[in-house]
C-alpha positions in Angstrom: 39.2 -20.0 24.1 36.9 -17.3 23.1 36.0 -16.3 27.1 39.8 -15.8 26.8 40.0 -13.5 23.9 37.1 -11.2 25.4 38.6 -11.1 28.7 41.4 -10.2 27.3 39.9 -7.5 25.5 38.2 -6.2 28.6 41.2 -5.9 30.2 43.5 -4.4 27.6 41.1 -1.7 28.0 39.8 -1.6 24.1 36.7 -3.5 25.0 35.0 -0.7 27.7 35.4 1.8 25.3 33.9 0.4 22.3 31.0 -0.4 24.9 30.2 2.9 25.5 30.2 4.1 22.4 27.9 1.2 21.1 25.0 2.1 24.4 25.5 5.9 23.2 24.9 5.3 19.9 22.2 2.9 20.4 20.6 5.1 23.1 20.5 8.1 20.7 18.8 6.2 18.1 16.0 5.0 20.5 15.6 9.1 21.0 15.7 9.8 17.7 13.1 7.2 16.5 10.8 8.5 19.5 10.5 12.0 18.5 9.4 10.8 15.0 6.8 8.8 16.2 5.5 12.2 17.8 6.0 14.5 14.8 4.2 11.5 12.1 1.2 11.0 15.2 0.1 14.6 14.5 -1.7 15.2 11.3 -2.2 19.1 10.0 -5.6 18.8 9.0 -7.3 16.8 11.6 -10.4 17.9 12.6 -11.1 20.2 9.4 -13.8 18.7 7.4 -12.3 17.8 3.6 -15.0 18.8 0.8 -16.8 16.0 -0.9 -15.6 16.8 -4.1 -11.7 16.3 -3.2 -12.9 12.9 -1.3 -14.3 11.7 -4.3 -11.3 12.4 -6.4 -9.6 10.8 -3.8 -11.7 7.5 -4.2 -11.7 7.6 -7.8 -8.0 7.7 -7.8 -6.9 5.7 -5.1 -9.8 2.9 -6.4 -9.1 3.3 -9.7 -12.6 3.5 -10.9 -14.0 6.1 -13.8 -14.8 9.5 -12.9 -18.3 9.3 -12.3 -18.6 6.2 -10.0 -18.6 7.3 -6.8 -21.2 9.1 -5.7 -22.5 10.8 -2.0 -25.5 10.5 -0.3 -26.2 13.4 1.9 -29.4 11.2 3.8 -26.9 8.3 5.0 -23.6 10.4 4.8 -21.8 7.9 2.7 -19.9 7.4 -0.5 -21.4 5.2 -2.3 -18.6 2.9 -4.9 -19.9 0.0 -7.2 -23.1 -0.7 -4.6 -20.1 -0.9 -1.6 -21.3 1.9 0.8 -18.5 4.1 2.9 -18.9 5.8 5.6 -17.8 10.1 4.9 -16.0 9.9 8.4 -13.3 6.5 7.3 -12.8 8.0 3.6 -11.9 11.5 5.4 -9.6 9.6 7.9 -7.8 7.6 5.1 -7.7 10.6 2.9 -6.1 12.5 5.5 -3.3 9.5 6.1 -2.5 9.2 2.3 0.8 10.2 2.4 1.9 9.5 -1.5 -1.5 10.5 -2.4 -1.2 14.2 -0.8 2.5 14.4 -2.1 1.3 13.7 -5.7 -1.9 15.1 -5.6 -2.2 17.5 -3.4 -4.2 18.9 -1.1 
C-alpha cells in the first residue's frame, strides 16, 4: 500500500520536485558547513608569542586558583600550578583556542 502511494506521488509529478529541492537544500548546507570549518581552522594570532603575564592570568582564571599560584620558570620554560608543571608552548595553544575566554577577557 505505501509502494503505491509513493508511486503515485512520483508520477503525479509532486514527488520530483520536492526531491530537488530537498538535494539543493541539503547540498548547500554541506557548502555552507565546509567554509566554516576553513574560516574557525585559522586562528589570528598563531605564531605570535603571548606574554607570560597574560598566560598566567589565563591559568589563574581558567583554573580558578588565587592570583599568585602559578608561577614560570624561565630554565624549563614551564608554568608551574600547585607542583603540576606545564609546558609555555600547550598553555599558549589553549590560550589561543579559548574562545569564551578571549570574548570575555580579552586579548
Amino acid at each position: 500500500m505505501e509502494r503505491n502511494i509513493i508511486f503515485k506521488l512520483f508520477c503525479s509529478g509532486i514527488a520530483f520536485p520536492v526531491l530537488l529541492i530537498t538535494l539543493t537544500v541539503s547540498s548547500c548546507k554541506k557548502n555552507e558547513q565546509a567554509e566554516v570549518k576553513q574560516v574557525s581552522g585559522a586562528l589570528p594570532s598563531q605564531g605570535s608569542i603571548v606574554p607570560n603575564d597574560k598566560l598566567i592570568k589565563f591559568l589563574e582564571i581558567s583554573l580558578q586558583v588565587e592570583k599568585g599560584e602559578v608561577s614560570f620558570d624561565t630554565v624549563s620554560n614551564e608554568f608551574e600550578v600547585g607542583g603540576i608543571r606545564l609546558s609555555r608552548l600547550d598553555v599558549q595553544k589553549h590560550y589561543e583556542e579559548a574562545n569564551i575566554y578571549q570574548a570575555t577577557y580579552g586579548k
